[in-house]
N, C-alpha and C positions, 0 to 999 in steps of 0.2 A: 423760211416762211413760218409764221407764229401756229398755234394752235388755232382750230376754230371759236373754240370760246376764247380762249385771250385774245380774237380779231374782235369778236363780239363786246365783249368788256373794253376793246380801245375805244371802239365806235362811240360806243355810250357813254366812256367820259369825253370823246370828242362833241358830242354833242352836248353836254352839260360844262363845255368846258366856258366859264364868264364871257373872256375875248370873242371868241369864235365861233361857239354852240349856238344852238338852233333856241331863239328865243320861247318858242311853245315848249322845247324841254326846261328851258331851265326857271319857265315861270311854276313848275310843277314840283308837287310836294306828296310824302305820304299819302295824304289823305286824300289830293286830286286824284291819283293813281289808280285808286280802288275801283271807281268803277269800272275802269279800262280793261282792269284787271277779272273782274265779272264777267264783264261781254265776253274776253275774250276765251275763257272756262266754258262760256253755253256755245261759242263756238268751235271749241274743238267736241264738245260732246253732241254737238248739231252734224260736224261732218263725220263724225264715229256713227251714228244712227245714219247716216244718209248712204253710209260706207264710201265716202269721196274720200279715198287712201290720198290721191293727191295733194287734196285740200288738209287734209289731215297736216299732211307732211308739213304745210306751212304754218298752221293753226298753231300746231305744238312751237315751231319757233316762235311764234308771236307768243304766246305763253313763256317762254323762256325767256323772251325780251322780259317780259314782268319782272322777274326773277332779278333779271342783271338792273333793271332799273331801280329795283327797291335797295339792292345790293349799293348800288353806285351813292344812291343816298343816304344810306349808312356810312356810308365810306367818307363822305364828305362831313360828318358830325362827327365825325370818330369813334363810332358805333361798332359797327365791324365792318366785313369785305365777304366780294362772294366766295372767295377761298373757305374763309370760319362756317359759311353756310353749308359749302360743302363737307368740310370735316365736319361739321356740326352730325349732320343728316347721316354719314358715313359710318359716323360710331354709334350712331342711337339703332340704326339697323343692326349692325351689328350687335350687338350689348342685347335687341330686344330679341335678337334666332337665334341662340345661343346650340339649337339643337341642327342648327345650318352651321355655325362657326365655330364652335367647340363639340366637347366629349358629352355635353349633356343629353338626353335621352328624355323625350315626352311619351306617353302610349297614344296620348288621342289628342284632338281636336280642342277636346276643352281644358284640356292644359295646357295646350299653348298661348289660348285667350288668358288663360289666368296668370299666364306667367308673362303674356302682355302687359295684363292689366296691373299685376303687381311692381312694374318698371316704370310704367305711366308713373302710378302713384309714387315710388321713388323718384322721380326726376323734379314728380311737384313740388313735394318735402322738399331736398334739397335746393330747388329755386326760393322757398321758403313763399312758397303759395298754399295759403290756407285752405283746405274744402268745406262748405259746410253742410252742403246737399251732394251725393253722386250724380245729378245733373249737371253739378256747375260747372262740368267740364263740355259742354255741348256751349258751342257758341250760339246767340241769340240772331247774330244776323244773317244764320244761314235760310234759304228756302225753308218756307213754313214746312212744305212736307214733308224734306230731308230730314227738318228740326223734330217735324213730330214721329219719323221713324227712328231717329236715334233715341228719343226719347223711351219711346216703347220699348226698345231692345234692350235698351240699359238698366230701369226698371225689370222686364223678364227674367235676366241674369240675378236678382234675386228674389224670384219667385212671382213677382205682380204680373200675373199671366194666366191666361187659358190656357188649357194643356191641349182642349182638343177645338176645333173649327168651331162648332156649331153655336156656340154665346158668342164667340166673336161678331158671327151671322146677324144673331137674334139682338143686340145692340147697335147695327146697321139699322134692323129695323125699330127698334126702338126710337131712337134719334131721328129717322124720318119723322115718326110719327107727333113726336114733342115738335119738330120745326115745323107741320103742317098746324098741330092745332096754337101752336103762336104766333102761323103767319095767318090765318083763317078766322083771327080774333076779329073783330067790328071795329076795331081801334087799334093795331096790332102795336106793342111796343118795340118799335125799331131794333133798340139797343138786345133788347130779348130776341129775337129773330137771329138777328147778326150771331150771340153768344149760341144759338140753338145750331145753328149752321157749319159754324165751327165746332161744336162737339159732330157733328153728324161727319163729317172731313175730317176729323178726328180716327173715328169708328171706323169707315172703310180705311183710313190708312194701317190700323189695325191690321183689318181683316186680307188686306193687300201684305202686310208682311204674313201673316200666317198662310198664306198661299204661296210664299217665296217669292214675290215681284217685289219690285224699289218701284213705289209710289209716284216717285218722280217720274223716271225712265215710262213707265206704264200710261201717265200722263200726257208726257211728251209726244210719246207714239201716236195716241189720240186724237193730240191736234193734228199731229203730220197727216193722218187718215182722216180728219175732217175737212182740214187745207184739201187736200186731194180730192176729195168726192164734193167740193162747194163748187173748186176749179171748174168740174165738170159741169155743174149742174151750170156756172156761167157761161160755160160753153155751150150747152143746149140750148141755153136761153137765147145766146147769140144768133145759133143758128136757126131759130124761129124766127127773127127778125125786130123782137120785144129784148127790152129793157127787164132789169130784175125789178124794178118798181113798178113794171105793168104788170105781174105776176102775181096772183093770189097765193095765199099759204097751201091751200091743197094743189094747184099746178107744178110749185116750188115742190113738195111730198111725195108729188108723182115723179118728178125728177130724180131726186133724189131713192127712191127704188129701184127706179131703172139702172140709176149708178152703180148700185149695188147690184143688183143682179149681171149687171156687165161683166161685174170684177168677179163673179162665179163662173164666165164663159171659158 
């Protein structure tokens, strides 16, 4: 009986196979891929927050189908194979722990980033990929707020940073108050609003890393607790007999404290 991934790698070129595969695979390319490949990342990180271990359990292979699909189409360009993917990953782990797999010896914490960071930067050179900013290694298309926490970190690492909480604070409030007097204008300019909004989601993503939260993660949670306490509130609603549309905003208010006060019982 084969390996599980060499069953999984037959499957997926059975399915891309011309004659016989499954026409939705084989009208699929790169770049179709992507999204699929997206959902399927907020869902395994959707059943990690939920702690659905089981769902996990499946999440992660649908993830790994990703893996063997992008792999399968490489394969068929003569790109490479999931094998090269996995040597690929294999050696750069190792090559970047050196204080895990050889005699090398770090003291702390920030020489192990450094001695990340100076491998990164070896691997670029040698691909003969130019830099011309230290951002340009931050992908553009990732989630704005991941993008704007790696950005900040990257930046701090030399030096463009607050050392202590409190301007981080004081620039949350700053930027409220520039997005209140641009939205508050008698003719407010749209465009000006928008860029005021996004400095101020800027600012708290700051101050969320200098608190130690991932922005994202923090976010997420949010809505899960929002979802949760709305549910309620249309459960209430339900059981009065009214529609959320018959409900005035203070009714809906009073609901919504009760919810929360439930969740302190």
């Amino acid at each position: 009986m084969s390996h599980p991934i060499e069953q999984l790698e037959q499957i997926m070129a059975k399915l891309r196979d011309p004659q016989s595969g499954c026409p939705w695979d084989l009208k699929q390319s790169f770049d179709t891929i992507v999204p699929h490949t997206i959902e399927e990342t907020y869902e395994v990180v959707d059943a990690i927050q939920n702690r659905d271990w089981p769902n996990l359990k499946e999440e992660l292979g649908d993830l790994l189908f990703q893996v063997i699909f992008y792999s399968q189409l490489a394969k068929e360009q003569d790109l490479f194979d999931f094998s090269q993917v996995v040597e690929a990953v294999n050696e750069k782990l190792t090559r970047r722990h050196p204080h895990v797999f050889s005699d090398v010896e770090f003291e702390n914490d920030e020489q192990i980033n450094a001695n990340w960071e100076a491998e990164k930067a070896k691997e670029k050179a040698q691909a003969g990929k130019t830099q011309q900013s230290i951002l340009d290694s931050i992908p553009v298309s990732l989630p704005a707020l991941s993008r704007a926490t790696k950005i900040q970190k990257k930046v701090a690492k030399y030096g463009f940073d607050w050392p202590t909480i409190g301007p981080v604070a004081a620039k949350v409030q700053e930027e409220i108050e520039e997005v209140l007097d641009e939205a508050l204008q008698v003719t407010p300019d749209e465009e000006k609003v928008e860029l005021e909004v996004g400095d101020l989601l800027f600012a708290t993503v700051n101050l969320a890393r200098h608190l130690g939260k991932n922005p994202e993660v923090a976010l997420a949670k949010a809505n899960l607790k929002f979802t949760r306490r709305f549910g309620e509130i249309e459960h209430k609603v339900d059981q009065s007999g009214r529609q959320l549309n018959d409900c005035t905003l203070e009714q809906l208010e009073q609901y919504w404290q009760q919810v929360k006060r439930d969740e302190l019982k």
